[in-house]
LOSE-892370 format. One record per residue (C-alpha): residue number from 1; x, y, z; chain. Coordinates in nm, 3 decimals. Layout:
% LOSE-892370
+-----+---------+---------+---------+----+
|   i |      c1 |      c2 |      c3 | ch |
+-----+---------+---------+---------+----+
| NUM |       X |       Y |       Z |  A |
...
+-----+---------+---------+---------+----+
This chain:
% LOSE-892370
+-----+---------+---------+---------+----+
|   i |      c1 |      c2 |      c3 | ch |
+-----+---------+---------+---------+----+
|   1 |  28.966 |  25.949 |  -4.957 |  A |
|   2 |  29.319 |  26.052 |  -4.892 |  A |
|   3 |  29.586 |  25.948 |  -5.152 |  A |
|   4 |  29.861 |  25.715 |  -5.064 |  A |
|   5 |  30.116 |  25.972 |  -5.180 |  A |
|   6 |  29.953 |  26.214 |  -4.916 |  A |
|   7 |  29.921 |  25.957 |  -4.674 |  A |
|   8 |  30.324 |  25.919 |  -4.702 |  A |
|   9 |  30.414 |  26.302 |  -4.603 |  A |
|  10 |  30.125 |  26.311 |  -4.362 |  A |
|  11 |  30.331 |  25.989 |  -4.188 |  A |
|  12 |  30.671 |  26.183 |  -4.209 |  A |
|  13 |  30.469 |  26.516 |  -4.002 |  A |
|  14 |  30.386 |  26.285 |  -3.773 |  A |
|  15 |  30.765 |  26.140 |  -3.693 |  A |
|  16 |  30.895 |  26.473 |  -3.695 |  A |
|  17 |  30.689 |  26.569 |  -3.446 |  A |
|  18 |  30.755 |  26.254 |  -3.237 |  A |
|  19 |  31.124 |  26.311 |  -3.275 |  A |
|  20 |  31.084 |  26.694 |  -3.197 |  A |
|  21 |  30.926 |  26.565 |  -2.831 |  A |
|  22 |  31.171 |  26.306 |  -2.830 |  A |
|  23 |  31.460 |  26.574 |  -2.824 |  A |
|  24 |  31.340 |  26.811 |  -2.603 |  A |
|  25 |  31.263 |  26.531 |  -2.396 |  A |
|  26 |  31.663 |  26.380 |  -2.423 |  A |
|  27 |  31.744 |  26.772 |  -2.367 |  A |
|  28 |  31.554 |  26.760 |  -2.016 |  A |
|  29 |  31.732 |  26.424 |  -1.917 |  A |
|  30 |  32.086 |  26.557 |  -2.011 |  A |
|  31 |  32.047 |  26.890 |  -1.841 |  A |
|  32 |  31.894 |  26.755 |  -1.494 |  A |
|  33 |  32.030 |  26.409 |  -1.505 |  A |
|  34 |  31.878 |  26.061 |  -1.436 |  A |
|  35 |  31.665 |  26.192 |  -1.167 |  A |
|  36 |  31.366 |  26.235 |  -1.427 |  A |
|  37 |  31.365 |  25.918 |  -1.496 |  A |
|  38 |  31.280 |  25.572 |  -1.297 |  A |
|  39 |  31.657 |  25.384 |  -1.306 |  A |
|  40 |  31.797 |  25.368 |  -1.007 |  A |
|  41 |  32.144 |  25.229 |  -0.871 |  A |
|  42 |  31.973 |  24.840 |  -0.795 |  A |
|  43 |  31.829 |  24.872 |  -1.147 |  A |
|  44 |  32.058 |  25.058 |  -1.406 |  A |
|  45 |  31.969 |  24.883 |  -1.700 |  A |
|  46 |  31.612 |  25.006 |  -1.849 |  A |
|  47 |  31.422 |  25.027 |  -2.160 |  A |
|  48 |  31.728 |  25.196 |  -2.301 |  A |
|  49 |  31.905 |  24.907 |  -2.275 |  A |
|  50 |  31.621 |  24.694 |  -2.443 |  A |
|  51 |  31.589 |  24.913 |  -2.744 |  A |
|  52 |  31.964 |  24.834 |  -2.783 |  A |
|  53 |  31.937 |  24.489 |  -2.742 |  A |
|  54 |  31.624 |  24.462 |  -3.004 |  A |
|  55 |  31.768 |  24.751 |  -3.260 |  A |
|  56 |  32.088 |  24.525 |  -3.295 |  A |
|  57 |  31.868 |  24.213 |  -3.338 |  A |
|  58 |  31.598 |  24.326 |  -3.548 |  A |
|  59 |  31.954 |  24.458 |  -3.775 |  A |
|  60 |  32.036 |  24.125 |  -3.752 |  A |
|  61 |  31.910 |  24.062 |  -4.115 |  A |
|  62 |  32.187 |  24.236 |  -4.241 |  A |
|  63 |  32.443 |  23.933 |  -4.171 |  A |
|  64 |  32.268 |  23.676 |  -4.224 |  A |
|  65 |  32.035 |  23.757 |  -4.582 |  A |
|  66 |  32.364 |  23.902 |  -4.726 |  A |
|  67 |  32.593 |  23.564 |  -4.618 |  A |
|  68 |  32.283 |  23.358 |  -4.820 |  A |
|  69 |  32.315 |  23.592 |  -5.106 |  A |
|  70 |  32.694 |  23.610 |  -5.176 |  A |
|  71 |  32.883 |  23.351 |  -4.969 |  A |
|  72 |  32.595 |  23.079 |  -5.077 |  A |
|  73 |  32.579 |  23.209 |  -5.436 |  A |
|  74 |  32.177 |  23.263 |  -5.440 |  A |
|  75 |  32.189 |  23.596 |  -5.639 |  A |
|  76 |  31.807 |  23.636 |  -5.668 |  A |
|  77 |  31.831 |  23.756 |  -5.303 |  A |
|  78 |  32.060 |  24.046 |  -5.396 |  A |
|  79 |  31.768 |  24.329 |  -5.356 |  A |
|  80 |  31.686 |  24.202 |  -5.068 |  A |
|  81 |  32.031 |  24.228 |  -4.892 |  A |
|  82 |  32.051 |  24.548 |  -5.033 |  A |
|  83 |  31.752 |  24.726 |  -4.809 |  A |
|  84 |  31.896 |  24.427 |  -4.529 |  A |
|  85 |  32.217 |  24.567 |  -4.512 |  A |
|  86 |  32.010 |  24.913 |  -4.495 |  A |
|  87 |  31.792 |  24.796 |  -4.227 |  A |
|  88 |  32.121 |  24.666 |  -4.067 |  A |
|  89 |  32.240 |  25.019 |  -4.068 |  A |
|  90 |  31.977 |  25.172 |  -3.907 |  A |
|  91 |  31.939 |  24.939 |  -3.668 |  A |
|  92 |  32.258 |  24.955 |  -3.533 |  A |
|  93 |  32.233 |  25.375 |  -3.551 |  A |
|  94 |  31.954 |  25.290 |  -3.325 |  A |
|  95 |  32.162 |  25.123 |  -3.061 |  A |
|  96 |  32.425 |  25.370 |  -3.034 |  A |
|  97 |  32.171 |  25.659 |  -3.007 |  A |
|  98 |  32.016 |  25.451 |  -2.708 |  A |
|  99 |  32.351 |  25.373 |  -2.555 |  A |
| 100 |  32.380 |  25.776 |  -2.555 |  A |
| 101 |  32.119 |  25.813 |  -2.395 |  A |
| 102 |  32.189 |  25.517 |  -2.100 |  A |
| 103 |  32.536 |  25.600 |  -2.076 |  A |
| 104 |  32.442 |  25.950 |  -2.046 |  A |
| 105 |  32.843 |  26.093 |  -2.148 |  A |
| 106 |  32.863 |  26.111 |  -2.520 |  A |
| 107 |  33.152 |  26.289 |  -2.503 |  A |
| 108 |  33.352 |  25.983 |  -2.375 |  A |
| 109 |  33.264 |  25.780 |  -2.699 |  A |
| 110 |  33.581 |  25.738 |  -2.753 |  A |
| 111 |  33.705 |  25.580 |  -2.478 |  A |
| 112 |  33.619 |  25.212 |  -2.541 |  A |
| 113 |  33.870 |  25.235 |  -2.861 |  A |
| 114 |  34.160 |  25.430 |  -2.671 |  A |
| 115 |  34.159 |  25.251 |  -2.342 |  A |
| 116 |  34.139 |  24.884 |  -2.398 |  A |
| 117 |  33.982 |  24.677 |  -2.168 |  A |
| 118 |  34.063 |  24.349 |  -2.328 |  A |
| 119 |  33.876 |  24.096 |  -2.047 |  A |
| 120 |  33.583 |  24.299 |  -2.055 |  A |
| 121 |  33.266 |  24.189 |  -2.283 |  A |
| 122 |  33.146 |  24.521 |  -2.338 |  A |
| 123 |  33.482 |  24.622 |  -2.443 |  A |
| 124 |  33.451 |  24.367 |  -2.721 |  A |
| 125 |  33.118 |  24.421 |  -2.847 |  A |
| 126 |  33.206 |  24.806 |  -2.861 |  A |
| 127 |  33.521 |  24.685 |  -3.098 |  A |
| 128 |  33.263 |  24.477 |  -3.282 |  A |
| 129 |  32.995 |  24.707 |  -3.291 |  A |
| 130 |  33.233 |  24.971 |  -3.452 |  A |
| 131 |  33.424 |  24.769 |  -3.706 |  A |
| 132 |  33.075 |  24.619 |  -3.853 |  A |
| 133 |  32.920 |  24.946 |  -3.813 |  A |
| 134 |  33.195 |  25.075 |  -4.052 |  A |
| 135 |  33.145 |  24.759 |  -4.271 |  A |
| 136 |  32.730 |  24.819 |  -4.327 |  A |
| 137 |  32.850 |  25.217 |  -4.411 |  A |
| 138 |  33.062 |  25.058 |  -4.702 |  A |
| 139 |  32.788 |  24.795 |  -4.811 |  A |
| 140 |  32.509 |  25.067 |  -4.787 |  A |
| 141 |  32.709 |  25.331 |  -4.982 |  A |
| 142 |  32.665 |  25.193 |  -5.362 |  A |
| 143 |  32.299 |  25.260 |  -5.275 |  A |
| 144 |  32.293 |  25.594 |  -5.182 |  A |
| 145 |  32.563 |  25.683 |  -5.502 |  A |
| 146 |  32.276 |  25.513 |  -5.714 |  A |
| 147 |  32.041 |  25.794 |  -5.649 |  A |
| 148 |  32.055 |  26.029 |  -5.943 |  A |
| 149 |  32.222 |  26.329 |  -5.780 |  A |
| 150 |  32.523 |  26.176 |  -5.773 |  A |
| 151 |  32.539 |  26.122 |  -6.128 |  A |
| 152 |  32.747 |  26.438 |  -6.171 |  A |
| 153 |  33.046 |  26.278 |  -6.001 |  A |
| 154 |  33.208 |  25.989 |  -6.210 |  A |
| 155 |  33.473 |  25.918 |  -5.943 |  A |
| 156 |  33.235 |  25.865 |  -5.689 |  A |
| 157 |  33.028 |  25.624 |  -5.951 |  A |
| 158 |  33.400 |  25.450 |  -5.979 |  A |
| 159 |  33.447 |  25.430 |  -5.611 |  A |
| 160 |  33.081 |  25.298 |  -5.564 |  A |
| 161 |  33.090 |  25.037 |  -5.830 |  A |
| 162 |  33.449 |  24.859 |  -5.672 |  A |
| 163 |  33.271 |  24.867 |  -5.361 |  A |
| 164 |  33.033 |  24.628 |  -5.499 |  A |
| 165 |  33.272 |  24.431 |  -5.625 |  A |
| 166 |  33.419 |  24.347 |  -5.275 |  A |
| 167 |  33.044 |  24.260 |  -5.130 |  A |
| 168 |  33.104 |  23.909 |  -5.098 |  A |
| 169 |  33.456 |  23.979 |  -4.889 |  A |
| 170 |  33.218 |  24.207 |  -4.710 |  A |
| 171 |  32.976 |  23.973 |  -4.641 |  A |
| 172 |  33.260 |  23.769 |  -4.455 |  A |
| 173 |  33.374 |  24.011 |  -4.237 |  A |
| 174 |  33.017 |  24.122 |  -4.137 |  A |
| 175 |  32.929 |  23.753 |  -4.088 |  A |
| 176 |  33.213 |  23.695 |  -3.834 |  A |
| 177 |  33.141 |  24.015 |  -3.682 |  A |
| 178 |  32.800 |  23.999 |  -3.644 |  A |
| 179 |  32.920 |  23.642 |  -3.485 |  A |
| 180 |  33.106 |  23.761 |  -3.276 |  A |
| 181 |  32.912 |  24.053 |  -3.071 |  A |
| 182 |  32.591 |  23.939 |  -3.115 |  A |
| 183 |  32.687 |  23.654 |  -2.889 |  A |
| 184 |  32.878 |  23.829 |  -2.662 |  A |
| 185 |  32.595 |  24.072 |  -2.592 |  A |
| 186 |  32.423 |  23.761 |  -2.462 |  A |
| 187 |  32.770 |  23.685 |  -2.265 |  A |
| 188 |  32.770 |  24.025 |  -2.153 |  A |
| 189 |  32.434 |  23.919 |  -1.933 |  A |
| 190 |  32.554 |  23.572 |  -1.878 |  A |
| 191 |  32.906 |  23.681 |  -1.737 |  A |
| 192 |  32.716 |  23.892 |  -1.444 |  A |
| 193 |  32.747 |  23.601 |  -1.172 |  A |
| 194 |  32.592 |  23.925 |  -0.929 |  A |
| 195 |  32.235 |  23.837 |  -1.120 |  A |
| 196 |  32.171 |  23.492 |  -1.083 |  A |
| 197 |  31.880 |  23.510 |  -1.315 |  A |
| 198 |  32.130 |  23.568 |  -1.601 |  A |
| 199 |  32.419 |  23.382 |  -1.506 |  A |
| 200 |  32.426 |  23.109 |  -1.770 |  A |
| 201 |  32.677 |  22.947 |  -2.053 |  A |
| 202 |  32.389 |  22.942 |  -2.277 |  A |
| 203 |  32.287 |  23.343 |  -2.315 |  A |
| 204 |  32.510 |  23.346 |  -2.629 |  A |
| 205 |  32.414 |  23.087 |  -2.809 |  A |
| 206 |  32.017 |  23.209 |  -2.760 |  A |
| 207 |  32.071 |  23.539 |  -2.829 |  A |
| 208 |  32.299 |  23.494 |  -3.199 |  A |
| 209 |  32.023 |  23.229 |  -3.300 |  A |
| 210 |  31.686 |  23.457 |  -3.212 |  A |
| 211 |  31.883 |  23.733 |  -3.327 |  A |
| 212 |  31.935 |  23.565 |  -3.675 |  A |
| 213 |  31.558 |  23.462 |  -3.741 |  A |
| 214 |  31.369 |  23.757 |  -3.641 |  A |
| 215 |  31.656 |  23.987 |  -3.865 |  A |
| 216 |  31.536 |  23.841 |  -4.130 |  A |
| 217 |  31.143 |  23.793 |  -4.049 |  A |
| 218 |  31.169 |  24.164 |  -3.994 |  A |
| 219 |  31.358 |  24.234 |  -4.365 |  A |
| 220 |  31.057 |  24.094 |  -4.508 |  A |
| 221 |  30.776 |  24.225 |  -4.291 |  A |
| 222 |  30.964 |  24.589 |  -4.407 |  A |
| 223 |  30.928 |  24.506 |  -4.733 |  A |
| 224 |  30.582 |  24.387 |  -4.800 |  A |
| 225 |  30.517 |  24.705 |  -4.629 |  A |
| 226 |  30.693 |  24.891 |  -4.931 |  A |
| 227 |  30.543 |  24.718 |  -5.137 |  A |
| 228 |  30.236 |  24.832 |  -5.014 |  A |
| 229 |  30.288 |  25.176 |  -5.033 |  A |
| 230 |  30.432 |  25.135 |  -5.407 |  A |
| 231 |  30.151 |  24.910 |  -5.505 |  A |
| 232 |  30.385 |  24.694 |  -5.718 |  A |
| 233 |  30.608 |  24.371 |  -5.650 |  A |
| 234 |  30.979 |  24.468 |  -5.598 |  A |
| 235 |  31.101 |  24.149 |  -5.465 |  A |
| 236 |  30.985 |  23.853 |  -5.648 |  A |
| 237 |  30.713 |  23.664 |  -5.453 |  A |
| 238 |  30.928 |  23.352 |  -5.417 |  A |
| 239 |  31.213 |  23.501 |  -5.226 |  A |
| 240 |  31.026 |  23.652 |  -4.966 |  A |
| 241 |  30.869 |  23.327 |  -4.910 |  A |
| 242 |  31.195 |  23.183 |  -4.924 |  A |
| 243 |  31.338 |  23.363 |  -4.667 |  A |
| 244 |  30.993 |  23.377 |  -4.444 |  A |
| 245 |  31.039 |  22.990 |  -4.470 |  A |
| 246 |  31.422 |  23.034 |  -4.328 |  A |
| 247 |  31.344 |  23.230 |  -4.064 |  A |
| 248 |  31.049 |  23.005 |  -3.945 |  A |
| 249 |  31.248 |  22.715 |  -3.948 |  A |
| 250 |  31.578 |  22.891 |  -3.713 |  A |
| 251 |  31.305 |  23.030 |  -3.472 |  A |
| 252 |  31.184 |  22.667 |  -3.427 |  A |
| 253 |  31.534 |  22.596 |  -3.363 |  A |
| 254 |  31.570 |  22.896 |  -3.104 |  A |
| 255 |  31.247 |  22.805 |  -2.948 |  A |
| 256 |  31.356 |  22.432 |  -2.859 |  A |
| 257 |  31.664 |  22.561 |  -2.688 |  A |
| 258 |  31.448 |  22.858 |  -2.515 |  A |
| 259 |  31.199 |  22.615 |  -2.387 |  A |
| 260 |  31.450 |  22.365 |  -2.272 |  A |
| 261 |  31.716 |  22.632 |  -2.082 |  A |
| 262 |  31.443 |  22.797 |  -1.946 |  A |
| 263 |  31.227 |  22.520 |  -1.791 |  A |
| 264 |  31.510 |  22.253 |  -1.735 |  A |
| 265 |  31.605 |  22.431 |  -1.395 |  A |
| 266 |  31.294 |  22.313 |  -1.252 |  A |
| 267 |  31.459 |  21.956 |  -1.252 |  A |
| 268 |  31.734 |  22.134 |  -0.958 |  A |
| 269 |  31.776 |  22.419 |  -0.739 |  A |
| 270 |  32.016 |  22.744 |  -0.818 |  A |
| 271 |  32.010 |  22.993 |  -0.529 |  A |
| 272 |  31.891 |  23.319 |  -0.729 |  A |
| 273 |  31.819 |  23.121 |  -1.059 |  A |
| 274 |  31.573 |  22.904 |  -0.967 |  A |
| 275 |  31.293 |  23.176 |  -0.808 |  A |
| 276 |  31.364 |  23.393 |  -1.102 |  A |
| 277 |  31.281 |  23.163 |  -1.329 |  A |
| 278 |  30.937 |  23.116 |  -1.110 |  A |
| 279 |  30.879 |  23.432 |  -1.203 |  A |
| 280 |  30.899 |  23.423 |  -1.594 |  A |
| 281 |  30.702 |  23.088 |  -1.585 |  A |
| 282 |  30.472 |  23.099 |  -1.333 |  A |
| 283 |  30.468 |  23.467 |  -1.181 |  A |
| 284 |  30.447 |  23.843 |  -1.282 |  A |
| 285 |  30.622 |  23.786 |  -1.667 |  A |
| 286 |  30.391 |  23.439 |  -1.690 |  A |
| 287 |  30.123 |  23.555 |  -1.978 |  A |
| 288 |  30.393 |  23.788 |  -2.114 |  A |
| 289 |  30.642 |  23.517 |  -2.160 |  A |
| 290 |  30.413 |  23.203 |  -2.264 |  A |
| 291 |  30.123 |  23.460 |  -2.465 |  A |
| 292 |  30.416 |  23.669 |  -2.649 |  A |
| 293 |  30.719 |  23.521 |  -2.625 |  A |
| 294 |  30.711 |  23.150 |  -2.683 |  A |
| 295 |  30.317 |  23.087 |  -2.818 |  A |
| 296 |  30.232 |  23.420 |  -3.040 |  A |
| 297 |  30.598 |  23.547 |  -3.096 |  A |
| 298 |  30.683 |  23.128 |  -3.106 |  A |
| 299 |  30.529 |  22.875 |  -3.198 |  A |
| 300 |  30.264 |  23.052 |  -3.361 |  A |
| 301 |  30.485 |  23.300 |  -3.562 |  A |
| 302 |  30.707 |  23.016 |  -3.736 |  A |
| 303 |  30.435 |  22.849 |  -3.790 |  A |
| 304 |  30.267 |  23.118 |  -4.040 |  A |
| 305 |  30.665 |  23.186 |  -4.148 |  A |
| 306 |  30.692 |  22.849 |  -4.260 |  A |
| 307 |  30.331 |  22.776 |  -4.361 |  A |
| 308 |  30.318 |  23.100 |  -4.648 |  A |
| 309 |  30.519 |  22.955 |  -4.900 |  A |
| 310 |  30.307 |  22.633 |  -4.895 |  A |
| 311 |  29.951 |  22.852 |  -4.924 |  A |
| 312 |  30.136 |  23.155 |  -5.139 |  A |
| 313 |  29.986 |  23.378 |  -4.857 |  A |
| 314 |  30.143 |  23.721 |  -4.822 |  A |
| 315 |  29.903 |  23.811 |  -4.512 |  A |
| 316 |  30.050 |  23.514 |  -4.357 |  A |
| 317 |  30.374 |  23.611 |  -4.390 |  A |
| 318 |  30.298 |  23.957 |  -4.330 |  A |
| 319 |  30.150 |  23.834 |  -3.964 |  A |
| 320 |  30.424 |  23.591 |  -3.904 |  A |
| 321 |  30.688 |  23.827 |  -3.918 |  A |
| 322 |  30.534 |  24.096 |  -3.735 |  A |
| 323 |  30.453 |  23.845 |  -3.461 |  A |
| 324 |  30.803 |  23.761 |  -3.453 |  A |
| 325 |  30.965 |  24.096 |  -3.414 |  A |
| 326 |  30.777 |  24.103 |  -3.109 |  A |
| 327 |  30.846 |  23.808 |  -2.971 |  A |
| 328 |  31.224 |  23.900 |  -3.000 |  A |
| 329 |  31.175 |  24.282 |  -2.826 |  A |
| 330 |  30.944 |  24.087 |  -2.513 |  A |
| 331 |  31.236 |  23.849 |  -2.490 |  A |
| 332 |  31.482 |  24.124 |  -2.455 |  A |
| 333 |  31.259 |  24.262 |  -2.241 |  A |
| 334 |  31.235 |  23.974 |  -2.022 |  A |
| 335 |  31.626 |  23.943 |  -2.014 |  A |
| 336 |  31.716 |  24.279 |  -1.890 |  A |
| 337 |  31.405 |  24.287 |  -1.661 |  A |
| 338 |  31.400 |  23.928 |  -1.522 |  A |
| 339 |  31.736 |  24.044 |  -1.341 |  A |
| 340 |  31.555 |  24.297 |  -1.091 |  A |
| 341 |  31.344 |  24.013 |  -0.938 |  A |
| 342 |  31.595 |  23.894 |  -0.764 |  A |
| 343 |  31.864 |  24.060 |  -0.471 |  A |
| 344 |  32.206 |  24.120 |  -0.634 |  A |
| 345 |  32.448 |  23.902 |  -0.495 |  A |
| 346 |  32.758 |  24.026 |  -0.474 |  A |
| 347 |  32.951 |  23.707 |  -0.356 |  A |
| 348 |  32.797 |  23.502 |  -0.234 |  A |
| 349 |  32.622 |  23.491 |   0.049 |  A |
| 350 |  32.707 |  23.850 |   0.081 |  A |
| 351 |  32.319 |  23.911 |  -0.071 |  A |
| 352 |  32.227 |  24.300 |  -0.078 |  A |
| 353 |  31.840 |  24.410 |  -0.038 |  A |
| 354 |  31.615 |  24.386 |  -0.323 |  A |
| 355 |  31.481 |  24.711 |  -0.470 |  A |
| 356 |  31.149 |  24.822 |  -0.605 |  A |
| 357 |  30.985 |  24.713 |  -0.915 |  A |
| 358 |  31.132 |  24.938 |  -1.213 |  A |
| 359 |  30.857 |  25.090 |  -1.461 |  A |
| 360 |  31.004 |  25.284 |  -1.689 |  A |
| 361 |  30.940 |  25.713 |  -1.632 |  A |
| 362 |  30.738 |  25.890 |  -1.926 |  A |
| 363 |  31.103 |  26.080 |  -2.032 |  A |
| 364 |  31.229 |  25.706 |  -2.104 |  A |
| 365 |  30.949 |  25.608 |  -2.356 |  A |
| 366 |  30.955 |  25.968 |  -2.536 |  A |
| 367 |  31.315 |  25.913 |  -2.580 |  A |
| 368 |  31.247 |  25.567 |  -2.696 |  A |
| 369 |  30.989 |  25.713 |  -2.939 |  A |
| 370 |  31.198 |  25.976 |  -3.067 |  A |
| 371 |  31.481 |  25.706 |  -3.142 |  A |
| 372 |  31.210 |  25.491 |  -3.359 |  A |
| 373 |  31.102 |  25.810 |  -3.497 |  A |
| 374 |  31.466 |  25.884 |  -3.642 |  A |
| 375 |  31.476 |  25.564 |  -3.762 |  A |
| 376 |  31.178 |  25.533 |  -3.953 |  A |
| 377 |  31.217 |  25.893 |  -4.064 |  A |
| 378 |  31.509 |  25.782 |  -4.241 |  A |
| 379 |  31.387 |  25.479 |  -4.338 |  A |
| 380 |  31.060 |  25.616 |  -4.516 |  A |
| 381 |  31.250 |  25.856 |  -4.723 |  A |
| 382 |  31.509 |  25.565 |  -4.827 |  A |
| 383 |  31.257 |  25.390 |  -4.983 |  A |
| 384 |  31.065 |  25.712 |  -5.127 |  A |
| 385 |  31.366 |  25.815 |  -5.280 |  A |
| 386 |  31.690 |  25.563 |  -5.310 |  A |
| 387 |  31.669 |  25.263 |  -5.569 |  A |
| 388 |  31.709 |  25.001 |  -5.241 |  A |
| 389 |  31.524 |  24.675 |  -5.420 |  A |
| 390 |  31.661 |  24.759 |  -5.720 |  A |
| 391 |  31.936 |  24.448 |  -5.903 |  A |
| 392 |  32.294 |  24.611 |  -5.912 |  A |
| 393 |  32.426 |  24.669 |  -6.279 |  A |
| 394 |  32.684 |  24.476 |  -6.436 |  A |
| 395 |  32.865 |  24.833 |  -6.484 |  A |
| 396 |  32.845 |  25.209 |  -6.383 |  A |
| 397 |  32.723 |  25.279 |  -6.713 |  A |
| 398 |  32.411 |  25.029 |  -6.684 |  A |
| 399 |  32.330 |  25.122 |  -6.363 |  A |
| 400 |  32.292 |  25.465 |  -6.506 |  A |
| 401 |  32.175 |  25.451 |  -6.827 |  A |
+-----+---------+---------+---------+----+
């Protein structure tokens, strides 16, 4: 019978190997362009673009579990914003590495923060993007000073410990931040009066709110899987149901304005709109929309969310959350892909000719796996070896001691 603690580096071979292919693989598509893969000119947004969009809400967690914690005062959810705010972190490393890859010029990073496109909604989730991104660095550094190789530098103890001190000012700015762009990459869609499907005042509102439950269903699923590995309890029973129970009840909330944006066109007719949204209910995206996205990832996900804490039942909270993660990723997923059903309009009733069906190429989901790969590389070894659900000391001197 293999040993957990051989299972554990047997699981990191594995993602260095997936991230090794993954590279080689980014290599290929850097060096002969986007011709190896499937996006084309009527269909430049692909899976790359929905790894983005579910990184940054899966992160998601990171707001809204620390703004409970600090701005609502319930301290006995302070380890768990700790690995949120990690989670956070990663997530959002996750996005930029797959906006690399889509935009396909890293070496114009830079350019969104020198020339300032001020009307533009991409322009202002890049701003966002980088100032919280900056903000989780400062929240997740404490942790990473905790780790006992860092005990030979006092100042940086010093530094560390006045860091935590400012968490709750932190937690502000990363709550309107996270506000702020999480929305407007919903926006960004619903500005694009081109894609009919998307055009829609509503795309912010749905994509902060889904955004917000599944970031924290996925903080918990994360950690019950820790605590698997550890054998132990290192958050107290209570809180994970707690928050299970939060995130249940907001994805009810999403799910009633979901249902109701989504079918209430049927009551009219939108040129563009109205056939795309035949398609999500009724046509190709049917079983993947009412099976994953509103029933399984739904209905049936908050349900078990909001049902563990009454039955104390950690596999139902366990299944809950996982079944909510992937109702969020299929509804990015139908976002970005619900826009290729239908001819891009350019003005109205300048219309131009619809294009084939995009699938994404073989080099796009090695690239995708070597992203995850990173991510869970880096994840796996913060839990193995940094103190992430451990309560913050008083003092540098308990933390230590």
């Amino acid at each position: 019978m293999i040993r957990r603690g051989n299972l554990f580096w047997m699981w990191i071979a594995l993602l260095v190997v997936v991230i090794a292919v993954g590279l080689f693989t980014a290599f290929m598509i850097f060096s002969q362009g986007l011709g190896i893969t499937n996006m084309r000119d009527d269909a430049p947004w692909g899976v790359w673009i929905v790894l983005d969009l579910s990184c940054i809400g899966l992160g998601a967690g990171a707001f809204t579990i620390s703004a409970i914690t600090y701005l609502l005062g319930r301290e006995q959810y302070q380890s768990l914003a700790r690995v949120a705010v990690f989670v956070g972190l990663l997530g959002y490393s996750g996005a930029l590495m797959a906006l690399i890859m889509d935009i396909g010029r890293p070496d114009r990073f830079w350019h969104g923060w020198v020339y300032w496109n001020n009307h533009s909604m991409l322009w202002e989730v890049t701003m966002c993007i980088t100032l919280y991104f900056s903000v989780l660095t400062l929240e997740v550094f404490p942790l990473v000073v905790e780790h006992p190789f860092f005990n030979r530098w006092g100042w940086l103890q010093r530094f560390a410990h006045r860091i935590h001190h400012f968490a709750p000012i932190l937690a502000i700015i990363g709550l309107c931040l996270s506000l702020l762009h999480q929305s407007s990459l919903g926006a960004t869609y619903g500005v694009v009066i081109g894609r009919s499907a998307l055009w829609r005042s509503t795309m912010p509102l749905l994509f902060i709110v889904s955004a917000a439950a599944v970031g924290m269903a996925f903080t918990v699923h994360l950690t019950l899987i820790v605590q698997w590995f550890k054998r132990k309890e290192i958050v107290p029973s209570h809180v994970l149901f707690e928050i299970g129970q939060i995130a249940g009840g907001v994805l009810l909330f999403y799910l009633y304005m979901r249902f109701w944006d989504t079918t209430a066109g049927t009551y009219g007719y939108v040129p563009g709109r109205s056939e795309a949204e035949n398609v999500l209910i009724n046509g190709e995206f049917a079983v993947t929309f009412w099976a994953w996205e509103m029933i399984l990832g739904g209905v049936v996900a908050a349900a078990l969310l909001i049902r563990a804490r009454m039955v104390q039942s950690v596999t139902a909270l366990l299944v809950g959350s996982g079944l909510a993660m992937a109702g969020l990723v299929v509804n990015r997923w139908h976002t970005t892909m619900l826009a290729f059903t239908q001819p891009l309009s350019e003005n109205p009733p300048v219309t131009l000719p619809l294009g084939d069906p995009y699938t994404p190429a073989l080099t796009e989901w090695l690239t995708v796996l070597g992203v995850l790969g990173i991510l869970a590389l880096i994840f796996s070894l913060g839990m193995r070896f940094l103190p992430a659900y451990n309560p913050v000391s008083s003092t540098p001197e308990e933390a230590h001691a």
